[in-house]
MOPAC internal coordinates of N, CA, C and O (Angstrom, degrees):
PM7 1SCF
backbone

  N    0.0000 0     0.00 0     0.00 0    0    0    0
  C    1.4388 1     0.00 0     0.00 0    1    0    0
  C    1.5243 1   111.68 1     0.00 0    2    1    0
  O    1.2310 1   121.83 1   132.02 1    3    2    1
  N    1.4875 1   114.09 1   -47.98 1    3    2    1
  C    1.4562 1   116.75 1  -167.95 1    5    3    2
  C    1.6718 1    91.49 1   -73.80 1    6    5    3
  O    1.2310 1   112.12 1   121.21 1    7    6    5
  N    1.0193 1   132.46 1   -58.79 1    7    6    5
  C    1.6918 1   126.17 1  -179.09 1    9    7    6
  C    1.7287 1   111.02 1   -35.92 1   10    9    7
  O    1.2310 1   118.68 1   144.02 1   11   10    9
  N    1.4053 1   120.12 1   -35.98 1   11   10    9
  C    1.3823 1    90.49 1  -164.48 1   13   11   10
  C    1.8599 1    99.07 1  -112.65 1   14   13   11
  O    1.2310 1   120.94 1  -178.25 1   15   14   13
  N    1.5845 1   115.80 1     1.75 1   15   14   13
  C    1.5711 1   112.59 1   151.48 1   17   15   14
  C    1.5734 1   102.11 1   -58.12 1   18   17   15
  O    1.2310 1   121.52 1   135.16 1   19   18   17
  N    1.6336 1   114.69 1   -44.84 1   19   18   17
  C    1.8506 1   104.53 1  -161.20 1   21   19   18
  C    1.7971 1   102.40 1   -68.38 1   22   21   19
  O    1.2310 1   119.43 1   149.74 1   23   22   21
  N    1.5502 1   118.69 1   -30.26 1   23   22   21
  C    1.0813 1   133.99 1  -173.85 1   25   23   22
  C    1.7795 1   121.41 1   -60.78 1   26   25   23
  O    1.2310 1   133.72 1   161.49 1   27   26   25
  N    1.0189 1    91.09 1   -18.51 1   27   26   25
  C    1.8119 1   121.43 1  -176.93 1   29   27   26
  C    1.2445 1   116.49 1  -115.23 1   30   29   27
  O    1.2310 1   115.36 1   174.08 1   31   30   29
  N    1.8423 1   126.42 1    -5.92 1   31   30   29
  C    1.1847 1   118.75 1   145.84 1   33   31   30
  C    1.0754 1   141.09 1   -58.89 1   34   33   31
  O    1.2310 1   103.73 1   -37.52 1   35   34   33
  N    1.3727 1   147.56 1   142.48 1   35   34   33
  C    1.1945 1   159.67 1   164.46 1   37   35   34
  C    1.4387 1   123.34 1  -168.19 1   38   37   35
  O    1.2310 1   132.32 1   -53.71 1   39   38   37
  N    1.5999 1    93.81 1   126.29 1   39   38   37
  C    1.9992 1   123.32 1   168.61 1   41   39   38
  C    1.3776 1   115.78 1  -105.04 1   42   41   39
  O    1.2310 1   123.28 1   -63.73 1   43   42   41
  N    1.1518 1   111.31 1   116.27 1   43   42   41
  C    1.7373 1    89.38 1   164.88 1   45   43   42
  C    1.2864 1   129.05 1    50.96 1   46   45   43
  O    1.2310 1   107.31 1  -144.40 1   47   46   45
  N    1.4641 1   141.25 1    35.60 1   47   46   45
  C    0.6828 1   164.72 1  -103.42 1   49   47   46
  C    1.6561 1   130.38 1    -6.23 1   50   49   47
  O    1.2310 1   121.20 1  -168.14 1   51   50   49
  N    1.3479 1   115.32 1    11.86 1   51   50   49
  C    1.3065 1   133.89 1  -173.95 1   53   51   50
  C    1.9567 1   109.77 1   -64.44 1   54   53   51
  O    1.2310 1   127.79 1   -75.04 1   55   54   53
  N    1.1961 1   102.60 1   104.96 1   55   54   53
  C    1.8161 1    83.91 1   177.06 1   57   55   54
  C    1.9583 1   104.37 1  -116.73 1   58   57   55
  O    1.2310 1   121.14 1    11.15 1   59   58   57
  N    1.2662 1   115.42 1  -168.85 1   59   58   57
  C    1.5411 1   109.46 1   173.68 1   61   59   58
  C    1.7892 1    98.31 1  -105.73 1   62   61   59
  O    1.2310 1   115.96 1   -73.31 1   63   62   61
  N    1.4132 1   125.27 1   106.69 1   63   62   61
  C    1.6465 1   111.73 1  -177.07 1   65   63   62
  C    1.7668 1    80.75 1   -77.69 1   66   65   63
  O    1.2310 1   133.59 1   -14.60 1   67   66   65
  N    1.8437 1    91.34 1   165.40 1   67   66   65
  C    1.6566 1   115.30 1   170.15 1   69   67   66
  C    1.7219 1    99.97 1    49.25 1   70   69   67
  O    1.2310 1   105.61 1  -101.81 1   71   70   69
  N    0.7179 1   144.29 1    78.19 1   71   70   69
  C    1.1562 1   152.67 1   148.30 1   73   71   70
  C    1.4676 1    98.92 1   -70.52 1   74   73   71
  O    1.2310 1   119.14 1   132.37 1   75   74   73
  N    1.2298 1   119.25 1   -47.63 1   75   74   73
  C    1.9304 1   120.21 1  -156.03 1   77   75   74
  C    1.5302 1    87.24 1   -57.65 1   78   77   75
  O    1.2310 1   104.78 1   152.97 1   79   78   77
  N    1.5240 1   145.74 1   -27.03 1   79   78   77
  C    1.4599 1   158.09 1   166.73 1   81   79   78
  C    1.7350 1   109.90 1   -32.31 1   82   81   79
  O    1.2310 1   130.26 1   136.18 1   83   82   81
  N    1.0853 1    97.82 1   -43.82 1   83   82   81
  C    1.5402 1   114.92 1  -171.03 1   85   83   82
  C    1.3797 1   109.59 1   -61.92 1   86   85   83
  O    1.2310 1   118.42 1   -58.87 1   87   86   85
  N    1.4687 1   120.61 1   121.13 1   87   86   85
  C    1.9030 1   124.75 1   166.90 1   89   87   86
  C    1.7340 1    80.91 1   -84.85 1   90   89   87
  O    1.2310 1   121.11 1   -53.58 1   91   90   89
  N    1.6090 1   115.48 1   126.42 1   91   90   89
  C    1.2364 1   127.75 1   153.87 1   93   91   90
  C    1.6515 1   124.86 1  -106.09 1   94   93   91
  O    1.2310 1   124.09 1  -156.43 1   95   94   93
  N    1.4409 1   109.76 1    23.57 1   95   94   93
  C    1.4112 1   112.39 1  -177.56 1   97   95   94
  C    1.4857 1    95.75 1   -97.45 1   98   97   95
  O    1.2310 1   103.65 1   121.52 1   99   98   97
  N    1.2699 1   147.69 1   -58.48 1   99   98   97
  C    1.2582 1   118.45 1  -166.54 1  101   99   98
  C    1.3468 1    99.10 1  -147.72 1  102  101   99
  O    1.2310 1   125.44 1   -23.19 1  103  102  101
  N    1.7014 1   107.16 1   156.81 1  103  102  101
  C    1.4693 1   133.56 1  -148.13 1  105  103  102
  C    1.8742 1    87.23 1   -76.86 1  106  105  103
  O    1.2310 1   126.84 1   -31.56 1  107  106  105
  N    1.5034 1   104.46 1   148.44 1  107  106  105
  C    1.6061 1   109.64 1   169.22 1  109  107  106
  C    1.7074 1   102.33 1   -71.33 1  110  109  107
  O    1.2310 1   124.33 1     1.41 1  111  110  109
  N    1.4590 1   109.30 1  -178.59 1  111  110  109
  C    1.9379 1   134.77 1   164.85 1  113  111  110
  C    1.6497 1    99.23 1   -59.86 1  114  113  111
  O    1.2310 1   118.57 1   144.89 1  115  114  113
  N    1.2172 1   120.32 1   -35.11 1  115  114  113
  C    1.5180 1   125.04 1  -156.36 1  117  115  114
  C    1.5867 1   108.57 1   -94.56 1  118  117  115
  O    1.2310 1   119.57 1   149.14 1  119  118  117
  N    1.7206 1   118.43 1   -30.86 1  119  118  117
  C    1.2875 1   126.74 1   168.33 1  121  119  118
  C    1.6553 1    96.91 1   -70.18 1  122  121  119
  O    1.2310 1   123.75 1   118.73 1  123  122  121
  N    1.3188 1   110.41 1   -61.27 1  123  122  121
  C    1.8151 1   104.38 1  -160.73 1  125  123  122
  C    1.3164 1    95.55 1   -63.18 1  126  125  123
  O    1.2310 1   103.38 1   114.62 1  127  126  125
  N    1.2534 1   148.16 1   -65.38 1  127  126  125
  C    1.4003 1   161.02 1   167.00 1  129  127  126
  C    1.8801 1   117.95 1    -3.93 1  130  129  127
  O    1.2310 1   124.30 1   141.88 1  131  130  129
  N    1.1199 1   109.34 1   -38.12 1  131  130  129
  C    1.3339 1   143.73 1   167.08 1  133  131  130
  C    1.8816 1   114.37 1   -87.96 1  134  133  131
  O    1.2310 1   129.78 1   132.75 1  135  134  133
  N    0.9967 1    98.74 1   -47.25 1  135  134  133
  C    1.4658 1    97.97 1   167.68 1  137  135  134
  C    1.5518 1   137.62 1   -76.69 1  138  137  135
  O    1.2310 1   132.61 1   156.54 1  139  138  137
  N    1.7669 1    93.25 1   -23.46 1  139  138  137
  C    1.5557 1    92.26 1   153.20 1  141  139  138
  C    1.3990 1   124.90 1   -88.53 1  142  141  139
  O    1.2310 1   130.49 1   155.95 1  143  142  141
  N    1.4626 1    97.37 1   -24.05 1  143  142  141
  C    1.9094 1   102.06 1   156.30 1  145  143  142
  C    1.2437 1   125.42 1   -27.29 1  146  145  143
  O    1.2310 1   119.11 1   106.98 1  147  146  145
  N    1.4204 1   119.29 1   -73.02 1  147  146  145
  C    0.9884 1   139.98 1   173.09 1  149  147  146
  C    1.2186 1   118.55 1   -50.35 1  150  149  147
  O    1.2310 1   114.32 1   131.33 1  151  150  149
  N    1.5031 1   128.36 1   -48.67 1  151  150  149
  C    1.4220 1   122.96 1   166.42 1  153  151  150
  C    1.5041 1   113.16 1   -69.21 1  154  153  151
  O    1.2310 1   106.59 1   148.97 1  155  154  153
  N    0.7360 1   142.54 1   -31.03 1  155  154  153
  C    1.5429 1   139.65 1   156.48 1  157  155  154
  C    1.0714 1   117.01 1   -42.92 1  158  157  155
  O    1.2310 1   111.38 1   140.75 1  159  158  157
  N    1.3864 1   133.84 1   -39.25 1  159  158  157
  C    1.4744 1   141.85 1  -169.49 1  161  159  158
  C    1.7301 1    86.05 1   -88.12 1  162  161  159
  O    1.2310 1   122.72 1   121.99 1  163  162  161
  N    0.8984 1   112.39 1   -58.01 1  163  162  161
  C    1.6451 1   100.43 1  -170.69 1  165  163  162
  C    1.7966 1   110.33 1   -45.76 1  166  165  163
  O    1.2310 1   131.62 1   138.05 1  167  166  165
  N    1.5781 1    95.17 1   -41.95 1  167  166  165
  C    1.6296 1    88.93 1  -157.76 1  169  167  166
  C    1.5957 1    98.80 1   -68.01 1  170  169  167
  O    1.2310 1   119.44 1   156.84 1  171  170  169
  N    1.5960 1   118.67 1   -23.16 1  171  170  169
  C    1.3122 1   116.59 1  -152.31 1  173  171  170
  C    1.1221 1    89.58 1   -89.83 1  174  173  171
  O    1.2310 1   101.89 1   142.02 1  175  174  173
  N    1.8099 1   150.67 1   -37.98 1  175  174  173
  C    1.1093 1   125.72 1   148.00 1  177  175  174
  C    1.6218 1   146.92 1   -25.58 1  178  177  175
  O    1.2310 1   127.53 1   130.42 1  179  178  177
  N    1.6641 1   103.11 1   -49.58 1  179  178  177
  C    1.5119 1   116.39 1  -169.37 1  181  179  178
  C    1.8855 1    86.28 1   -78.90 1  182  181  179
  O    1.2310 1   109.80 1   170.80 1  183  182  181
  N    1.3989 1   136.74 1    -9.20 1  183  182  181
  C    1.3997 1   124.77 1   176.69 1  185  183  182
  C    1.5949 1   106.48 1   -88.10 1  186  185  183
  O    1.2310 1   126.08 1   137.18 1  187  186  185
  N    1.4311 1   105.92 1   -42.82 1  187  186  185
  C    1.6713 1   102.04 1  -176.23 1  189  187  186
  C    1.4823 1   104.03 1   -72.06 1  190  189  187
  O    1.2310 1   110.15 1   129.98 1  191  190  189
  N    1.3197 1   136.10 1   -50.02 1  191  190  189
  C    1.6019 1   136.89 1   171.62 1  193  191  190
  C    1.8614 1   100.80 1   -38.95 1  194  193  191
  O    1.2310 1   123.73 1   111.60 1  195  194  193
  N    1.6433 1   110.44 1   -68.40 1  195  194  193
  C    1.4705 1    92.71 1   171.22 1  197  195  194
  C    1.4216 1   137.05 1   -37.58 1  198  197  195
  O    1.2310 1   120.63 1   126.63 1  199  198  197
  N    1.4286 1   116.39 1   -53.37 1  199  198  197
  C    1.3581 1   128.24 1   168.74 1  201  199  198
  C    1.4523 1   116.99 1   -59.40 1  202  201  199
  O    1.2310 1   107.64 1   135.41 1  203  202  201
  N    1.4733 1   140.67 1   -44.59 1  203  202  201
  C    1.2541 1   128.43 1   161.74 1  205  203  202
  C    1.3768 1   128.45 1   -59.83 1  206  205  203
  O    1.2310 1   123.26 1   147.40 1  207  206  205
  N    2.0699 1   111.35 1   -32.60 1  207  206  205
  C    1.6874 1    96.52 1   167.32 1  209  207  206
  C    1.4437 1   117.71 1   -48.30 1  210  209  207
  O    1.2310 1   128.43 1   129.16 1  211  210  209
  N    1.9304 1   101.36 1   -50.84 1  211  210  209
  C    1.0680 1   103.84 1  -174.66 1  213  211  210
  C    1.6750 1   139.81 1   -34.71 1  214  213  211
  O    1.2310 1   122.93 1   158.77 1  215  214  213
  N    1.4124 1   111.99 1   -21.23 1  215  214  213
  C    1.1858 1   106.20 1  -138.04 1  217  215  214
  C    1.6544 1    75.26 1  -124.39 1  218  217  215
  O    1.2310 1   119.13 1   162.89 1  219  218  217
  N    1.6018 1   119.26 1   -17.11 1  219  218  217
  C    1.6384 1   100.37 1   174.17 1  221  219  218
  C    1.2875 1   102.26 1  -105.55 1  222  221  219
  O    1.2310 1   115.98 1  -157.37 1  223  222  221
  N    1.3825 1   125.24 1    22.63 1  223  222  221
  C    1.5121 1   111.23 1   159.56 1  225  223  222
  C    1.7371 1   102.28 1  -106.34 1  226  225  223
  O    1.2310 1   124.00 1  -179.08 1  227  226  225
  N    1.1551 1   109.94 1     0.92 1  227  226  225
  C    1.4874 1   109.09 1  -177.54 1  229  227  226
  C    1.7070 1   110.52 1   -95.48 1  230  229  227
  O    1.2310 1   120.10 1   180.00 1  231  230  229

């Protein structure tokens, strides 16, 4: 399914060639790796934002 949505993209003349190349069953170390990145940065934000309201409503 995901191969022939990427197969049917196009911008500006930008397309994905060989897609049929692609293993689409499961995410690499470097996709998940990044994705807990990212959730980490979120949580460590929504903790420092908590801790600074905190401390100017106090």
């Amino acid at each position: 399914m995901a191969d022939i949505i990427v197969t049917d993209f196009r911008v500006e003349g930008f397309e994905y060639p060989d897609v049929w190349e692609q293993n689409w069953e499961d995410y690499t170390f470097h996709y998940l790796w990044c994705c807990h990145a990212i959730l980490s940065g979120i949580q460590h934000y929504y903790e420092a934002k908590a801790a600074a309201d905190g401390e100017a409503a106090g």
